[in-house]
Structures are given as structure tokens and as C-alpha cells.
C-alpha positions, 0 to 999 in steps of 0.5 A: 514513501507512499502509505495509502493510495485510493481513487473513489467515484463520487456522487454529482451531490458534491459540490466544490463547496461541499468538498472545501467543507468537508476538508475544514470539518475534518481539520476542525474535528479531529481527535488530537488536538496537535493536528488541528490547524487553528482557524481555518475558515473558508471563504470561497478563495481558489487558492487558500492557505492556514497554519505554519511552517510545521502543519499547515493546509493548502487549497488550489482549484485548476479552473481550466480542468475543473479540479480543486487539490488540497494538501495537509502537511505536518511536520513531527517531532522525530523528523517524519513529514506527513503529507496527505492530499486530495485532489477532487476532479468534478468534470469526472466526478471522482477524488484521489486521496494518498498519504505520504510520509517522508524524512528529513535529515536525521529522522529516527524513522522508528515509528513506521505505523499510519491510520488511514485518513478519517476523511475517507470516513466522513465520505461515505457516512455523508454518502458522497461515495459511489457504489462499486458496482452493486457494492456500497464502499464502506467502512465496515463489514459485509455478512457474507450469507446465502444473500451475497454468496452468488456474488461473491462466487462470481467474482473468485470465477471471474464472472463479476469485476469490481474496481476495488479487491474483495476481502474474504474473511472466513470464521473458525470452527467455534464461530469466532473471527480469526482477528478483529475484522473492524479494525482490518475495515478501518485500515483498508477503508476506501480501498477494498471490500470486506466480507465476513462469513455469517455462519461456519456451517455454510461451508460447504455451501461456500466451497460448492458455489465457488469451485473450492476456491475460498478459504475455510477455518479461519482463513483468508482470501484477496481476490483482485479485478485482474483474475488474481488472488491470495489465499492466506491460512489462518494459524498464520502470524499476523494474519492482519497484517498480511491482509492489509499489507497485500491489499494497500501495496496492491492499491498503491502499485495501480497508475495514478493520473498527473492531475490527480496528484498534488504536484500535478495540479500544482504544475498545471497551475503554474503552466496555466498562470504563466501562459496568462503572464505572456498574453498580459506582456504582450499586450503591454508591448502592444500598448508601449507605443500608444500614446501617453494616454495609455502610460498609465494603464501600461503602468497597472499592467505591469504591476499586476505581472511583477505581483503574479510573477511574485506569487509564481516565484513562491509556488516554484519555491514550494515545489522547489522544498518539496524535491528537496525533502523527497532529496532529504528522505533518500539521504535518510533512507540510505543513512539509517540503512544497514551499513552506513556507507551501504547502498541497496544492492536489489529491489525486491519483488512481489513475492512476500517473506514466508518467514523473516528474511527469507528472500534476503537470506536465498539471494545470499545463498546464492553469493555464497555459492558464488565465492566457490566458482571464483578464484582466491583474492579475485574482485568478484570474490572480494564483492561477494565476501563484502556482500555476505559480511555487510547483510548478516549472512546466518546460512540458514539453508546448511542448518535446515538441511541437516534439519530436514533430513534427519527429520525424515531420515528412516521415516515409517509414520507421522508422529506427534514429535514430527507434527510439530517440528514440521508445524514449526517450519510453517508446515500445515498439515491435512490428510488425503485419505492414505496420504498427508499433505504439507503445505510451506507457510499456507502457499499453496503453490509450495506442497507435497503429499507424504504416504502415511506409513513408509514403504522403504527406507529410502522413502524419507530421504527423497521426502527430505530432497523434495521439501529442501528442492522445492521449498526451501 
């Protein structure tokens, strides 16, 4: 499972030295002790490795192409295998960096949780980190103030691109921060850029230069290179964590090169060593017909072939444990899912729940609407009732219903009483001069405007049609 992707642009200041370096520096000071591999000592191998079976550090350079990986795998207790990589291409002077996380058979896979990689810190302290355009890649914040607000403008108009998101965190009415902003620059380090509005009172400034389209009060917005964003309100729960699970799947769904991964540069290495093997069996054919004078170089040659064949047998049998763990961790997957015997029906998309379950729970609205267009003790029946029975179905839809409508059933005016009940189903709501308007969990593609004082008595009723019709 992949947890944290990136690619960053490297300044020509490091060297493969520097790089090898750095990674025996951030094995050596780590600050917990269980993950440190113990003498770890680089001297100039191309291809390295420390520690055991359980946590161990790997170094291989794929001289053709000019890259140099590395790989940091350990092995934990509750059965999680921990892989972090980095694969360094100096021809192009840029490094990606991804943490896996993977299980073997009969993992608890409780602890679902991962720090993003503190050599990522080390990077940019060190300054190996290129700017993202005219933007230093950092791992803290940036002021968002009359300094940077054209820049930021830019890119919510399309005018400006940058090759990692921008991160807009607006403050609240007391001048507070919705959440801590260090920790959110801590887990999205490497990956995106993170403003923060320097003073409330530059809201209106805000809202002018960039056309209305950036969050105020406490929200939050995520604007990516390719045109689109994410607006996400304050008041919401987890708020954070929204923020850096939109930000990393966004980052974790962008195309990675072959030989920008561990088993990429770890294949071409192989092909690599092999075409060598063939041009030194060829020349040991060659050399077979000579005369006895050339028996005994033959004699090296071929001892040379049976050792490399030995350390290429070895390396087809690291990848060899390494699709077997990946075998290992679908067999976990599917045995510590719901039903044991189960299997996933549907992938889900990019849509994220407005509340828990909800997209889980509209797919089975629709199996169960299903069973009434299929005859009794037929198989499609006898498929849905199985779905329904193995996912928990709670029809949440028949009991909102019911909810909704008696909510708005007579409606004259917007009460205190149904502020917060709507509050409660993840309304947010503003007034519009002789209107409300309710916006579904801060989605601004899911809202209505309601009038203030009710006309007639069926004004609720075909309020109540549109909210269940159009967001729920």
C-alpha cells in the first residue's frame, strides 16, 4: 500500500557522496532507537547492504542511467513491512521518495498511522531542495500577506503553475488557526506548499484579488496544477485530516517512472548484469579453442561468471520475497476484511464520504431497490439480499426521509430548533438578503437557497423533495 509519494528537483550541489551520506545520517540519528540499523558505515560500494532480516538498509547505483536507490525495510512486530525508498537520478538532478506499507500473513493491521519521512527534512534544511518555481519547498508555513496574495491569486485564476498543490489555510474570526498548521506542514512535507492567512482583516482583500474563490472563517483550500481545487469549511471534523488525505492521494495517484522506483532500478540492474554475463560467455567460447596457454584465463573467466551468477540469483531472490509479500498482503487484506470469505465487490472513486459510510450506504440503497425489480427466489435476488446481509445495510435513506420532511412539513420560518437539527446533518448555513442558503457537509456543488419566511404550505414539502432529490 502506498502511503507517501513525492518527486522533488534537486540542486547539482549534491553529489552521490552527499546522497549515500545523508541517508547513513538519517539512519544514524533517528530518534527511536528500534529503527536504527547499527553500523552503518559507507565506504564508496555501489552496492551495499546493513542490518538483518528484520531492518535492514540497501544501496544499489544503476551506473548506465546514472542513478543510485536506496531502500529502508523493517519488519514490525504486529506483522507490518515498512519499505521506504530513494531513488536518486543525478542525469536529471531529481529524487523520488515513497514509503510503502505492507502485510504478512495474520498482521493485526491496526495501526493504520505513518510519519512522513524525516529525510525529507534533512533535504531542504540542508538546502538540496530546488524551488518550485518561485517557491521555496519547505517544511513549514508561509504568511499569506499583501506580499504573496498576487501570487496566490494567480494560481486559484490559472494565471501561475506549480509542480506541487498549494495549500490555503484561512484564519477564524478571533485570528486563531482552525487546527495546527505545523503539524499539517509536517505530514505534507515534500509534497505540497502551505500558506497561512497573516491577518483576518485581509479578507476582503483576499476575496477581491482572487475572484471570490478562496476560503474565509477558518476554511480551507487545495488548489492543484491541473485547473482543479478543494474547498474545504471549517466546523467541519477532522478538518486536518481531510486536508493531507486529499493532498497525499492526489500526490500518490501522479505516474511514477520505472526507474524512479526500487524495483525498477533493481530490474535494470539485473538486465544490466546479465547482458555483461553473455558478453563474458562469449568471450569464454571464444577463448575455448585456443591453446592451452588460455586454459587458465578461461578457467578465471568462468569463475567469475559462476560468482556473478550467484549474486544475480540472490537479487532475483529478493524481488522473488518481495512479490510474495505483496502476494502476502492481498491475502491479508481480504482476510481481515469484513466477511471472511468476502471479496471487494466495487472500487471506490475519488468522491470523498460527506459522512461515515455514506457512499457505501447509496450503493446499497440501490441493491436494495434492486431486489423489488427481481422475481422471488431468483439468483440476482439471492445476489442482492447476500450483498445487503454481508455490508451491514442500516437504510439510512428511509429514516432521513421521514426526517427531512417532517423537518420542513409546514415550514414558515427558520428556527433555532431547525438550525441545529439541519446543523446536525451537515448543513452550513448563510443568509442571502431575503433568503438562506444550505450548503450539504462545505460542497458547494450540493446547495439550495430556502426563503426566510414561508409563502404557502407546500413551500416545505418541495424544500424537503429538493434536499433528499439533490443531496442525499
Amino acid at each position: 500500500m502506498l502511503l507517501y509519494s513525492t518527486t522533488l528537483d534537486i540542486n547539482k550541489t549534491l553529489t552521490k557522496s552527499d546522497f549515500i551520506n545523508l541517508i547513513v545520517e538519517w539512519n544514524n540519528t533517528s530518534s527511536r532507537e528500534e529503527n536504527k540499523i547499527p553500523g552503518v558505515v559507507w565506504n564508496g560500494e555501489e552496492s551495499v547492504r546493513f542490518g538483518n532480516d528484520k531492518l535492514w538498509l540497501a544501496i544499489e547505483e544503476l551506473s548506465d542511467e546514472d542513478i543510485c536507490a536506496a531502500r529502508y525495510e523493517k519488519k514490525a512486530d504486529d506483522g507490518a513491512v515498512w519499505d521506504t525508498d530513494y531513488i536518486m537520478n543525478f542525469r536529471d538532478m531529481k529524487m523520488s521518495v515513497q514509503l510503502e506499507r505492507s502485510y504478512t500473513e495474520g498482521a493485526l493491521m491496526q495501526n493504520l498511522a505513518f510519519n512522513t519521512p524525516h529525510f525529507i527534512s534533512l533535504l531542504i534544511d540542508k538546502g538540496y531542495v530546488e524551488n518550485d518555481n518561485n517557491i521555496p519547498v519547505l517544511h513549514k508555513a508561509i504568511p499569506a500577506d499583501c506580499e504573496s496574495i498576487d501570487l496566490i491569486g494567480n494560481v486559484i485564476k490559472g494565471k501561475s503553475r506549480y509542480h506541487l498543490p498549494i495549500v490555503y489555510v484561512s484564519k477564524k474570526e478571533d485570528g486563531s488557526e482552525p487546527f495546527s498548521v505545523s503539524w499539517l506542514c509536517s505530514r505534507l512535507k515534500g509534497i505540497a506548499h502551505i500558506f497561512v492567512q497573516e491577518k483576518y482583516d485581509d479578507n476582503m482583500l483576499f476575496m477581491e484579488r482572487c475572484d471570490g474563490q478562496i476560503p474565509t472563517d477558518g476554511g480551507v483550500g487545495v488548489y492543484f496544477s491541473n485547473d482543479t481545487s478543494r474547498m474545504i469549511e471549517y466546523k467541519r471534523d477532522g478538518l486536518l485530516d481531510d486536508v493531507a488525505r486529499v493532498v497525499i492521494n492526489y500526490s500518490n495517484r501522479l505516474m511514477v517512472p520505472t526507474l524512479y522506483t526500487w524495483s525498477g532500478v533493481n530490474n535494470a540492474i539485473l538486465l544490466e548484469d546479465m547482458d555483461k554475463q553473455i558478453e563474458k560467455i562469449k568471450m569464454a567460447e571464444s577463448a575455448w579453442g585456443k591453446a592451452k596457454e588460455a586454459i587458465k584465463e578461461n578457467d578465471a573467466i568462468f569463475a567469475e561468471v559462476d560468482s556473478d551468477l550467484d549474486n544475480l540469483k540472490k537479487k532475483v531472490q529478493e524481488l522473488t520475497h518481495e512479490n510474495e509479500a505483496l502476494k502476502a498482503e492481498n491475502q491479508g487484506i481480504r482476510k481481515h476484511s469484513i466477511s471472511v470469505n468476502a471479496e471487494p465487490v466495487l472500487v471506490k472513486g475519488s468522491e470523498c464520504d460527506l459522512y461515515p459510510g455514506e457512499i457505501k450506504e447509496m450503493v446499497l440503497d440501490l441493491v436494495s431497490d434492486g431486489i423489488k425489480n427481481t422475481n422471488d427466489k431468483s439468483r440476482r435476488q439471492d445476489v442482492y439480499n447476500d450483498v445487503l446481509n454481508a455490508n451491514d445495510y442500516q437504510n439510512v435513506r428511509k429514516k432521513r426521509e421521514k426526517e427531512i420532511k417532517d423537518l420542513f412539513k409546514g415550514y414558515k420560518s427558520l428556527n433555532s430548533e431547525m438550525r441545529k437539527k439541519l446543523e446536525k446533518y451537515g448543513f452550513t448555513i448563510t443568509e442571502e438578503g431575503k433568503h438562506y442558503r444550505l450548503t450539504y457537509h462545505g460542497d458547494h456543488r450540493y446547495s439550495t437557497t430556502i426563503a426566510k419566511t414561508g409563502s404557502d404550505n407546500r413551500e416545505g414539502m418541495n424544500i424537503a423533495t429538493e434536499i433528499l432529490r439533490d443531496m442525499m
